[in-house]
Each structure stands twice: as C-alpha cells, then as structure tokens.
N, C-alpha and C positions, 0 to 999 in steps of 0.2 A: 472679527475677520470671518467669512466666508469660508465653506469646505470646499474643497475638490468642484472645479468645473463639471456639472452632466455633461454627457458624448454629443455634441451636436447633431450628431443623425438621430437619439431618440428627442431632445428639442425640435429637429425637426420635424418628426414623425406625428410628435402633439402638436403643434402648432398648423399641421395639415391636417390635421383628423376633422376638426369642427367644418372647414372646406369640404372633403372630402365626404364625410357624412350625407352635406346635403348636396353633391352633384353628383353621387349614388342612387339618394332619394328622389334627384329632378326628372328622372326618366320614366319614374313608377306612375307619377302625377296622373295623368288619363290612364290609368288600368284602376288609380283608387276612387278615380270618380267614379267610371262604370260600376267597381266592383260594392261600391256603398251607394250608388244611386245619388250620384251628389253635381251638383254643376262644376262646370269648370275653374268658374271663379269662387266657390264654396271652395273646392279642394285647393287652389291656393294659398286657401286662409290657411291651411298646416303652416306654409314659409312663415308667414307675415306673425301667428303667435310663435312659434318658433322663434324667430329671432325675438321678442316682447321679452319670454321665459329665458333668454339666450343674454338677455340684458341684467334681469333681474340675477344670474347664477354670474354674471361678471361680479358685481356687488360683491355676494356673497363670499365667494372663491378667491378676489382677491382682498377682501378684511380675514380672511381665514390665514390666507397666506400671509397674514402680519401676527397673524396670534397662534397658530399651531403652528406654522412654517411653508415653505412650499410646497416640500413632499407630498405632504399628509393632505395638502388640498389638494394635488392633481390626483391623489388615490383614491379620495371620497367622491369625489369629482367624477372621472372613469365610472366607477362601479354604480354611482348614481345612472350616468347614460345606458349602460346597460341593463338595471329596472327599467326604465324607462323602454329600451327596446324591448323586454321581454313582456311587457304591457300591450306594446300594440303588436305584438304577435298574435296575443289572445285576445285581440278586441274584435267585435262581431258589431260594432254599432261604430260611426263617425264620430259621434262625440267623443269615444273613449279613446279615438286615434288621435283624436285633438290635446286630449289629456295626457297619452301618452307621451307626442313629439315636445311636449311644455316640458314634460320631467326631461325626456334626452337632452332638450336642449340648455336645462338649466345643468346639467352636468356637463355636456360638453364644452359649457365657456369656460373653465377650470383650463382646457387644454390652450382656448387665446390669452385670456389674462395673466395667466398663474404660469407659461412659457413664457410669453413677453418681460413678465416682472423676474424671472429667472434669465432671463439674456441680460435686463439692463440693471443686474446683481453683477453678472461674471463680467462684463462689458462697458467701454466707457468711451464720449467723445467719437473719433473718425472710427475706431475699433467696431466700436458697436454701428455704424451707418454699415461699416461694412460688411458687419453680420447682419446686419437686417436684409441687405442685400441680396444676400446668398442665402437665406430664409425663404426669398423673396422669388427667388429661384427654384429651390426646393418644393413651396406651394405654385409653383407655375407647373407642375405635372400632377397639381389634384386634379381638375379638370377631367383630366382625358384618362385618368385612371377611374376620377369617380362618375365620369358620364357611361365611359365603354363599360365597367362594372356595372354598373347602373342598367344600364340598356340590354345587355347579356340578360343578366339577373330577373327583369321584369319581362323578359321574351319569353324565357324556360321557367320561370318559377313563380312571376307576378309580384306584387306588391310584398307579399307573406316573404319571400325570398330575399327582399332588400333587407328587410327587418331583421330575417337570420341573419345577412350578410353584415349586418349594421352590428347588432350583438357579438358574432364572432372578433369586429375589431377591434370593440370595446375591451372583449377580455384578452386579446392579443395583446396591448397594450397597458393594459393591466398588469400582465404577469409581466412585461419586459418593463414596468417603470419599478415595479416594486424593487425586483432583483437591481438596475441600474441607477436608477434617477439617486441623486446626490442631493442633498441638502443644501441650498447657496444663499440663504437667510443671512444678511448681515449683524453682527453681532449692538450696530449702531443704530440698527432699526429703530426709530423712536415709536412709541404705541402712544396715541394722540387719540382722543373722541373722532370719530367719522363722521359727525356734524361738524366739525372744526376744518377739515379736509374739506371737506365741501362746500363750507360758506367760503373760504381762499377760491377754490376752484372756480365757483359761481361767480366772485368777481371777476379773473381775469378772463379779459379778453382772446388771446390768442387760444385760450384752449376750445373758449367755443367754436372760434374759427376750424379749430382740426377737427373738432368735433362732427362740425355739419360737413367738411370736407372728406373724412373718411366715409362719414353716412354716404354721402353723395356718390362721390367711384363707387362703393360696395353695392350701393342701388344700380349702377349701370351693369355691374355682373351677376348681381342675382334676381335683378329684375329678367334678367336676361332666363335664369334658371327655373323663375316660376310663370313666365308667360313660353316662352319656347316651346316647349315641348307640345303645347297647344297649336301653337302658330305650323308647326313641320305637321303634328297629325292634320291639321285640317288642309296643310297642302300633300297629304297623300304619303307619307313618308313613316316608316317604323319605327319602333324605341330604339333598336341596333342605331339604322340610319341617321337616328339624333346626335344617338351616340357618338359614332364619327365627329359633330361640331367640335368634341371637347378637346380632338387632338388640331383643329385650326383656331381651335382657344389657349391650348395650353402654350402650343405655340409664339401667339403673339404674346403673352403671360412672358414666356420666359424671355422672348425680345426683349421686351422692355424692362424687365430685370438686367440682364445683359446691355441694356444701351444703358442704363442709370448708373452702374457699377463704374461704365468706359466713364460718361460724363465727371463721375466723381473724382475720378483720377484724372481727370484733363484740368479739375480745378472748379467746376460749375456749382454754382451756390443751389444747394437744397430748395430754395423760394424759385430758384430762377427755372428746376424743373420742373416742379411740381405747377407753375404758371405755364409752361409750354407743352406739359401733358393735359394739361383742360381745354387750352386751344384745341389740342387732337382730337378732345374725348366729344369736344362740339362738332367737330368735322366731319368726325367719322359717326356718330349719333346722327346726324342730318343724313348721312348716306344709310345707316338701316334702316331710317323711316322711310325712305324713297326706296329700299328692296324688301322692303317687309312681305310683301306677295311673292316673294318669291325665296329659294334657298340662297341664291346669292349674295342674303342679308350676312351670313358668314365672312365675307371679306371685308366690308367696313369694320363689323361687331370686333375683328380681330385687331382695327385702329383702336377701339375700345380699350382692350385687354393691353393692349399695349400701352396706353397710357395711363389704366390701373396700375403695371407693373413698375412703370417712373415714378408715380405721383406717391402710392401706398408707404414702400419703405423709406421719404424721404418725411412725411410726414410723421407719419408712428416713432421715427426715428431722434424727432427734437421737440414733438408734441409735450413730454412729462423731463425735459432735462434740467427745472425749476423745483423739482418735487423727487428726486433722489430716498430724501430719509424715509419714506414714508410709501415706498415706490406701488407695494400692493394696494394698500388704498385708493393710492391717488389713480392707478390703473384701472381698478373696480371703477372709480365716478366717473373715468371720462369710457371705460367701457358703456356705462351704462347710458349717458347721453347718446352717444351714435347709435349705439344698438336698439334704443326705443327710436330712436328717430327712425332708426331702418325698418324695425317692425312696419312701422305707421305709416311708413312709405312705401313699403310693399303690400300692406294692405287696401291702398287706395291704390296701388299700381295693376292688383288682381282684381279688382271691381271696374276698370277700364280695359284690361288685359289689350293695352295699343303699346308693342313693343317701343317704337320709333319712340313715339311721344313720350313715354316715359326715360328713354334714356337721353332725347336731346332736353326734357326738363332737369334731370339731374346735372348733365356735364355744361348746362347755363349758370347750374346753382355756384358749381365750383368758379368757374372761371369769373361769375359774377365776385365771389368774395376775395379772391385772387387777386382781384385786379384794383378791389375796393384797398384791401393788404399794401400789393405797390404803391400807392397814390399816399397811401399815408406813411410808407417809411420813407417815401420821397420828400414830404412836404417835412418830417422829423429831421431830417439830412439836412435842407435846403435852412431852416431855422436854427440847424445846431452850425 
C-alpha cells in the first residue's frame, strides 16, 4: 500500500517547474548570444541539448524512483538542477553554458517523470484523466509566468539574472518537497531489469505512437520558445514585449485544458480529442507561417496552445495504463523516446530557425499518425 497522497499544489508546482524553467530562460536567448558572441542558431543549441540531457535524467530519475522511492529522486533530482544553475552562473565561456543547462536539465526531468509516476501511484482510470487535466491547467500559467519572468529578468539583469532566478526556484522547491512530498511508492512495485522494460516497450506499438505524438505538440511549443524570441527581436520588439506572448499563450493553454476537461464529461473518447486537436494544431500552424513577419503570428500560435492543452493530457493520460507494476521505469523509457526525439527536433528546428515551417511540420506529423491510428481501429472493428 501506498502512503498519504502529496498536496497536489506541490505535484503541481514540480511538474511546472521543468516548463517554467525553460520559458524563463526563452527570453534570455539573444542577450546570451550577444553576451558570448555566438549566433542565433548556436545559442539555440542550449534548448535542443537541454532537452537530449532532459531525456537522459528521465531514465535515470524514473529507475531511481523504482529503487530508492519517489521522494528521494525528486530531492536528488532538485538539488542536481541547482549545481547545474550554479555552474552557469560562473561560466565565462559558451561551452561551459552548454555543460551547465545538460546538468539543469538532467535534474529537472525528476520534476516530469518522478511527478507523473507519483500522480499515476495516488490515481487511477477517469480519476487520474481528471487529474491530468487539472495539471494541465496548472502548467497552462507556466507560460506567462515563465516568459513575463523571463523578459523582466533579462531586461534589469541579463542572462546572469535568469540563472539566479533559476537557482533560487530550485532551492525554493527543495526546501518545500523535503518538509511536504510524501512517499507514494507502491508496496507491489515489481523491481524487473530495465532491459526487460524496454525490449516490451520497444515492441508495442501504441506507445511509440504517443511517443512521437507528445514529441510532436511539445515541438510546436517549444519550437515556438527557441526560434521566437529571434523572430519578435528582429521585428523590433524587446524581451518585456516577448514577454507579453506568454500571457496570449497561457491563455489558450488553459482553453484548451478547460475545453478537454468540459469534452470529458460530455463523454468524448480520449482518441476522438486528441484527433480533433491535430486537425487545429494544422490549422492554426498554416496561419503562423502566413503571419510569421509579423506579431500577429500570436493569434494563430494560440490555436496551437490550445490544441496542445486537448491533445497532452489526454495522451500522457492512457499512454502507460498497460504498465502500472513497474510505473517509474516504464515512464523513464517512454520519457526518454520523446525527449530525444524533441532534442533532435529542435535541434534541426534552430539550424532552420522558420517558425511556420517547423510547426506545420510537427502538427502533419500528429495528425498524420492519428489518422493512420483511426483507419486501423476501424479496420479492427469492421473484422471483429
């Protein structure tokens, strides 16, 4: 059996940090180019390893959370992210900023994996859809807290300013999981080799489907994060002024939390939203790339966010509901599939740095497997 439910506002609070983190840091982006002499699409590369090191600490943090507990990994976890910012406080060279945001970011996956496999500990079935939900909502005001944060911070204090502001949350959070976080480790946790986990995984099918499907949305928002910033400075506009997007993002963020939650309860099948939030995320991806020269690419981007805020919790939601015993591991490998995927994808999306193009390529991807998805539980139907 399980101990005592954690408070869902600090479940929340980790599980927006790793968001939060980097749309603090997306405003800094051209103050770190200039201030290390680096190109636009160089300084990008921070996101794209970032998430690489962000895949690899999913791994980690969630086989931790099956062998020490959950606690203990979201504490070593924490306090890793903050070496990690205290490094690139003190870094005077790019590379060593690059080396720094690997460590942050390999400690901040503790707060997606090692939260998530603590929700679907205390949670179960429509219970848990509905906490994701309302998670889902929660992380729809990282945005605009971590952009307006973000864009203040690098106006009065620059780059060096985020990094204190980064640190200081780390250990805010630190000190508030030690005193509250709860242990929710099931007592029937099987402890199974991680190769074993993973050759299952590696067959089935549907998880790769979620897999490239989360990669995909999360490409259209943080593609959004590391080419942006670029795109507003070269049309004339400050890190504050960026800043402002994050509350016509968080915005539609929370819409579409708010419209997933009403559909759930009207009865709408989990496949049937997350199919009608990729239609949107094509629609409105075709309208930023036709307002990309201009700021007005904000009003589509927010069809975007909105059908991130559908598509996310409905998937994360029934992604691992095959894989219970063994919940941190199997979170670790399918963290790690999307999160390399997403490195690699925003790696190649900051060597193109074309807002448009890269989000109506990702929301093709979804709706292409989506549709592949219908066609074959049609054809399953039609022969059962």
């Amino acid at each position: 059996m399980k101990t005592q439910t954690p408070p869902l506002w600090l479940l929340g609070a980790l599980l927006m940090f790793p968001q939060i983190a980097e749309t603090i840091y997306s405003p800094a982006l051209p103050d770190l180019a200039e201030a290390f002499g680096v190109s636009f699409d160089t300084a990008s590369l921070t996101l794209s390893v970032y998430f690489s090191a962000f895949a690899i600490g999913v791994v980690v943090w969630g086989r931790l959370a099956d062998t020490l507990g959950r606690r203990a990994a979201m504490l070593i976890g924490l306090a890793t992210y903050a070496l990690g910012s205290l490094l690139a406080m003190a870094a005077n060279d790019f590379n060593v900023v690059l080396i720094a945001r690997m460590i942050s970011a390999f400690g901040a996956a503790t707060g997606s994996v090692v939260g998530q496999t603590m929700l679907r500990d205390s949670y179960e079935g429509t219970e848990l859809g509905r906490i994701f939900s309302i998670m889902g909502m929660a992380t729809a005001i990282s945005p605009v807290v971590g952009l307006l944060l973000g864009s203040m911070v690098t106006t009065y204090s620059g780059y060096f300013g985020v990094f204190t502001t980064l640190l200081g949350l780390a250990v805010v959070l630190l000190v508030g999981s030690t005193f509250a976080l709860t242990e929710t480790k099931p007592t029937q946790t099987q402890s199974i080799p991680l190769a074993s986990v993973c050759r299952v995984m590696l067959r089935d099918g549907s998880i790769w489907k979620n897999a490239i499907l989360v990669a995909a949305f999360n490409l259209m928002l943080f593609g959004y994060y590391a080419i942006a910033p670029f795109t507003f400075k070269q049309l004339g506009f400050s890190s504050i002024e960026f800043g402002y997007t994050g509350v016509a993002l968080a915005l539609g963020s929370f819409a579409g939390s708010m419209i997933n939650k009403s559909l759930l309860k009207r009865g709408f099948e989990a496949n049937t939203l997350v199919s009608g939030s990729s239609a949107l995320a094509v629609l409105c991806s075709a309208g930023v790339g036709a307002l990309q020269g201009s700021y007005l690419l904000v009003l589509p981007m927010m069809g975007v966010v909105v059908a991130y805020g559908i598509a996310i919790p409905n998937i994360l939601g029934q992604a691992l509901v095959n894989y219970r015993q063994y919940a941190g591991s199997a979170g670790a490998l399918f963290g790690l599939m999307y999160y390399l995927m997403l490195g690699i994808s925003l790696g190649i999306a900051g060597i193109f740095q074309n807002l448009g193009g890269t989000l109506f390529t990702a929301s093709l991807i979804t709706l292409v497997f989506v549709l592949l998805t219908t066609k074959k539980r049609l054809a399953s139907a039609t022969n059962s």
